[in-house]
Residue, then its C-alpha position, 0 to 999 in steps of 0.5 A: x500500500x502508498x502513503x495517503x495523500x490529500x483526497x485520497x479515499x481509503x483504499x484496500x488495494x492500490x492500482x498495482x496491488x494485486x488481491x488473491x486470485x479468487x476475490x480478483x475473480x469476484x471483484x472483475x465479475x462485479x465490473x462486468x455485472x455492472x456494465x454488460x447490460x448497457x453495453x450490450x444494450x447499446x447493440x440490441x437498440x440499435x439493431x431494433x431501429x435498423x430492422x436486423x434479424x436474430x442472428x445478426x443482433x446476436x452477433x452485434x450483442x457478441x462483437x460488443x462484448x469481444x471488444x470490450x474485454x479486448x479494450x479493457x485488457x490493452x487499457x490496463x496493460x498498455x501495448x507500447x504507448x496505448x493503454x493507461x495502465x489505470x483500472x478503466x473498464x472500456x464498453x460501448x457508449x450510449x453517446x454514440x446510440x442515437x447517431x447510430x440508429x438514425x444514420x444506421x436506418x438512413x444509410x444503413x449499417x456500413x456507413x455507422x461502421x465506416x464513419x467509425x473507422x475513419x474517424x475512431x483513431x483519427x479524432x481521439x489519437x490526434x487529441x492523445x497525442x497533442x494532449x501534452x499541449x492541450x492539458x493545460x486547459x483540463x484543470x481539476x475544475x474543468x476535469x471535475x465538472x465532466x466527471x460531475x456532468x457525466x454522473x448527472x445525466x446518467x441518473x435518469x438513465x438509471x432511473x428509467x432501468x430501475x422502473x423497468x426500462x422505456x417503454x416497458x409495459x410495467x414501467x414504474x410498477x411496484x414489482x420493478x421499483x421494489x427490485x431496484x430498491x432491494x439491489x439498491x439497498x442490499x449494495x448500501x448497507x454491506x458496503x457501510x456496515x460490513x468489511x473485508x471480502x462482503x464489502x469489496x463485493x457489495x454491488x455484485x451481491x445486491x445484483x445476484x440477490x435481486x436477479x434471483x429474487x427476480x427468477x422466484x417472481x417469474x419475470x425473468x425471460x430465458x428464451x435469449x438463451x436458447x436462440x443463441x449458439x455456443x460459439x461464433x467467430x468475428x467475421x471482418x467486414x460484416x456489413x460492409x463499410x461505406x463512407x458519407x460525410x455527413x455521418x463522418x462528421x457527425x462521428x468525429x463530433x461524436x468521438x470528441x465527446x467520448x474524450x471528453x468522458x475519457x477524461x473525466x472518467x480517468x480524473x474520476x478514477x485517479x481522484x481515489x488517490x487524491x491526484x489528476x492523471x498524468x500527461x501518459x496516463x491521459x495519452x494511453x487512455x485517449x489511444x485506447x479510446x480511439x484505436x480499439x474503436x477504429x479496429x472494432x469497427x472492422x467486425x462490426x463492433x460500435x465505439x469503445x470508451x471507458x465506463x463510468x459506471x465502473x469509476x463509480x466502483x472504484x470510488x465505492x468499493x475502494x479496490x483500485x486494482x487495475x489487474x482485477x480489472x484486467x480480469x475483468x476484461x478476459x472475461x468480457x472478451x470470453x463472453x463474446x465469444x460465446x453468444x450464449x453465455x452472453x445472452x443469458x447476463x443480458x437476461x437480467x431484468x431491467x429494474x435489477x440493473x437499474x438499482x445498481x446504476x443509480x447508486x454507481x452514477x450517483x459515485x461518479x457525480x460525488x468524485x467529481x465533486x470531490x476532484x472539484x472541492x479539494x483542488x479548486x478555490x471556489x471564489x466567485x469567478x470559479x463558481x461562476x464557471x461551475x454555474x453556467x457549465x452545469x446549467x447548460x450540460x444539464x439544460x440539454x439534458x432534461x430539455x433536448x427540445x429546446x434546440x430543434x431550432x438549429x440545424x441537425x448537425x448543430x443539434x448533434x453536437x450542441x445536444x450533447x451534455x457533456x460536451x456542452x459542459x466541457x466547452x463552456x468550463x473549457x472557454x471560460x476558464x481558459x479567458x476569464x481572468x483569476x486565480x488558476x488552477x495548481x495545474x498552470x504555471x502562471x502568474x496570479x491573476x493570470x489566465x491559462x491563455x495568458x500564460x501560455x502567451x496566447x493573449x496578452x494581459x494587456x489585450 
């Protein structure tokens, strides 16, 4: 174990720590638990509005998972320069649902995955690479309100899981609000009132308890299982690839988001340790990001980014390991090779998962709160900036209406909570005169522009 310091949380296993194998197992099980539903989900949503058939969603639902555990591993291990070596869970986004199922039913599959591998590594390895530059302008207030917006917009996303999910015929019933509260509150109170190995699991736990008290009431559906095979390969090219500017665009945009969330998810998980990222960490995880996305895309599997879901984990659970990630990960990528095992975790019901969900993104809303107060002064200029992020980001989220005035392409991006809330905390940080973050090496009063001689304080 490291010597504590300010802001640390009281970890029980640093990020080299490695734990007993058979708690590493239980513990990456966990991470799986509660990020296979959502990944995969992003998979069966998208090939509901394209029209696709059994099988090919099958195999979406399995390329989602291979690249998932694949992403994962390389995050945590690192290849040369891509990988952070932090214990980042990587998965597929529901940023990127939308922009696929809309561009996947108007030009169908092959533009969704050819835009993907253009722009994938293109974006987000030009942003990993310049990072060194550009870091100055990601401070622990700018950083925190991302991780901040990132918790806050999933919470009705939780919400709509723990009620049963949308649309769902019993949305909201007592059934549905009843599983997620046992979830909910099994995860709670083992995490504060037991230790050791009951503590460390406590998510995982309120999860399988409430999936089995699901099964006793008979609304567990297990006839995925039976649809889908034992084992399937990954077939480049399944749906062809085809490259049309208006979806290319809309996925770089896109992809500048998912750095944007890569960001403040690793500055959520290093928070555990009272610190920001360092410049090689930030590079690993965008390369991740971006080149794994890029590749997956060749088999048909949507954009990878990291979980915020499983940052919250971090945070809550104290383990920080990133080998118990890792494994993790090989389960994930077992899993997609095997479209059976795959289906049978997608049958957990909705409202189980969902309670899970809205304890998670609430943690990751708190450590970026906490990244906020521990590094950042908040004078007038700073909660200012907090003010009017937050307003925004949260703006579009509750209310995407409001901008159906702008042309779609502005939509997509102005639409987009976190990217909204990063612009903002970004430009007025960046000129708004005050004192600056620890990060900048400037002059009080100086601004990041300022000291990076890119205005003068005379303008």
């Amino acid at each position: 174990m490291g010597t504590k310091t300010e802001g640390e949380i009281d970890l029980d296993y640093e990020v080299d720590d490695k734990p007993p194998l058979p708690k590493s197992i239980l513990l990456g099980i966990q991470h799986v638990a509660v990020m296979i539903v959502p990944a995969t989900a992003v998979a069966y949503i998208v090939a509901g509005a394209v029209g696709l058939s059994g099988a090919d969603t099958a195999y979406l639902v399995q390329m989602v998972l291979l690249f998932s555990g694949i992403a994962t591993i390389v995050q945590t291990y690192a290849i040369g320069p891509v990988g952070s070596r932090l214990p980042i869970v990587m998965g597929t986004s529901f940023t990127f649902v939308g922009a696929a199922s809309s561009i996947g039913a108007s030009y169908g599959l092959g533009a969704v995955f050819g835009s993907i591998l253009v722009t994938g590594f293109v974006v987000e390895g030009l942003v990993g690479w310049q990072f060194k530059r550009i870091r100055p302008f990601f401070p622990p207030l700018v950083t925190g309100l991302v991780v901040v917006i990132i918790g806050l917009y999933l919470i009705p996303v939780g919400m709509d899981y723990a009620a049963g999910g949308v649309g769902a015929a019993d949305y909201g019933s007592l059934t549905n609000l009843g599983l997620a509260s046992l979830v909910l509150g099994i995860a709670v109170v083992l995490n504060m009132f037991t230790s050791g190995v009951t503590r460390l699991l406590s998510v995982l736990a309120g999860i399988t308890i409430g999936y089995a008290v699901a099964v006793a009431l008979g609304v567990v559906d297990f006839s995925p299982v039976g649809q889908a095979g034992w084992f399937a390969v990954p077939r480049p090219g399944e749906f062809g690839f085809a490259f049309e500017p208006v979806p290319i665009v809309t996925f770089a945009f896109l992809f500048l988001v998912s750095a944007m969330e890569t960001v403040g998810d690793m500055s959520g998980v290093t928070a555990a340790e009272g610190r920001n990222p360092t410049h090689e960490e930030f590079r690993g995880g965008l390369f991740t990001d971006g080149l794994l996305s890029s590749v997956g895309s060749a088999f048909a599997a949507f954009p990878i980014t990291s979980f915020s879901q499983n940052v919250g984990i971090v945070n809550f659970t104290g383990v920080m390991s990133r080998h118990v990630v890792g494994i993790g990960g090989v389960i994930l990528a077992l899993l997609g090779l095997s479209p059976k095992v795959g289906a049978a975790v997608t049958t957990i019901p909705s409202a189980v998962f969902g309670g899970a969900v809205l304890l998670m993104v609430g943690m990751v809303a708190a450590s970026g709160a906490r990244l906020i107060f521990l590094h950042t002064d908040l004078d007038r200029r700073n909660m200012v900036i907090m003010a009017v992020s937050l307003g925004l980001g949260l703006g579009v989220a509750t209310r995407p209406e409001a901008l159906q005035g702008l042309p779609s392409a502005a939509q997509t991006f102005f639409g987009q909570p976190v990217i909204l809330t990063a612009m903002s905390a970004l430009i007025l940080n960046t000129f708004v005169p005050g004192e600056q973050s620890p990060l900048f090496d400037a002059e009080p009063g100086e601004t990041p522009a300022e000291s990076m001689g890119l205005v003068s304080s005379d303008d």
